[in-house]
N, C-alpha and C positions, 0 to 999 in steps of 0.2 A: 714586772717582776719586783718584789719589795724585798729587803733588806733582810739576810737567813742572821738570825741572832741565836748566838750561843747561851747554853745555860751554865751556870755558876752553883756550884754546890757545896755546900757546908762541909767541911776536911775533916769532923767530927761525925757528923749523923748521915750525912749526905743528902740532906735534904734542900730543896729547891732553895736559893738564896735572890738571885733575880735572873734575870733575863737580857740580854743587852750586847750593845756592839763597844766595845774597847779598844779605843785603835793605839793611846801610848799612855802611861802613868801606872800608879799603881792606888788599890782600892781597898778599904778593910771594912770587913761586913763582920756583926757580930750574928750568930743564928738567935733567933725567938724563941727554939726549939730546946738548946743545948747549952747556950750562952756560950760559946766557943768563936772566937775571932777568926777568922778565914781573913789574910793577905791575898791577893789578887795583884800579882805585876805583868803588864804587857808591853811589847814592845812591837808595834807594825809600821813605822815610818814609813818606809817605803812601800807597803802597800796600801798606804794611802791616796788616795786624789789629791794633786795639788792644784790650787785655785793661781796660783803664779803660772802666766804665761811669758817665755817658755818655760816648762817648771824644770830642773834640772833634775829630778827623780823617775821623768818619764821614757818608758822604751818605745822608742817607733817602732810601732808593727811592722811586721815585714812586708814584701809589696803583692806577695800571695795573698796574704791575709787582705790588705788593702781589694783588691781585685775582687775575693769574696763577699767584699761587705757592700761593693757596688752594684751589686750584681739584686 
């Protein structure tokens, strides 16, 4: 299963600007199309992976879920 990326569209033409996963910061695309600047801010912290174990963002599945995945 690979990575479902969102698209990003010009706030003037609405035309396709990129394609991509953005998980915090903010991005400013100018269009080819329109010349119109598109701001782009997001913010997912917490639904990030965190590479720190133990990572202090993370929810332990429940022990149902656990159960399911052993199975």
């Amino acid at each position: 299963m690979g990575i479902v990326y969102k698209e990003y569209r010009c706030s003037g033409c609405k035309k396709l600007l990129f394609r991509g996963w953005l998980a915090e910061g903010e991005v400013e695309v100018k269009c080819k199309s329109c010349h119109a600047f598109t701001t782009i801010k997001q913010s997912q912290f917490n639904a990030m992976l965190c590479a720190i174990l133990p990572c202090p963002h993370r929810v332990a599945p429940a022990k149902k879920q656990l159960a399911m995945a052993t199975k």
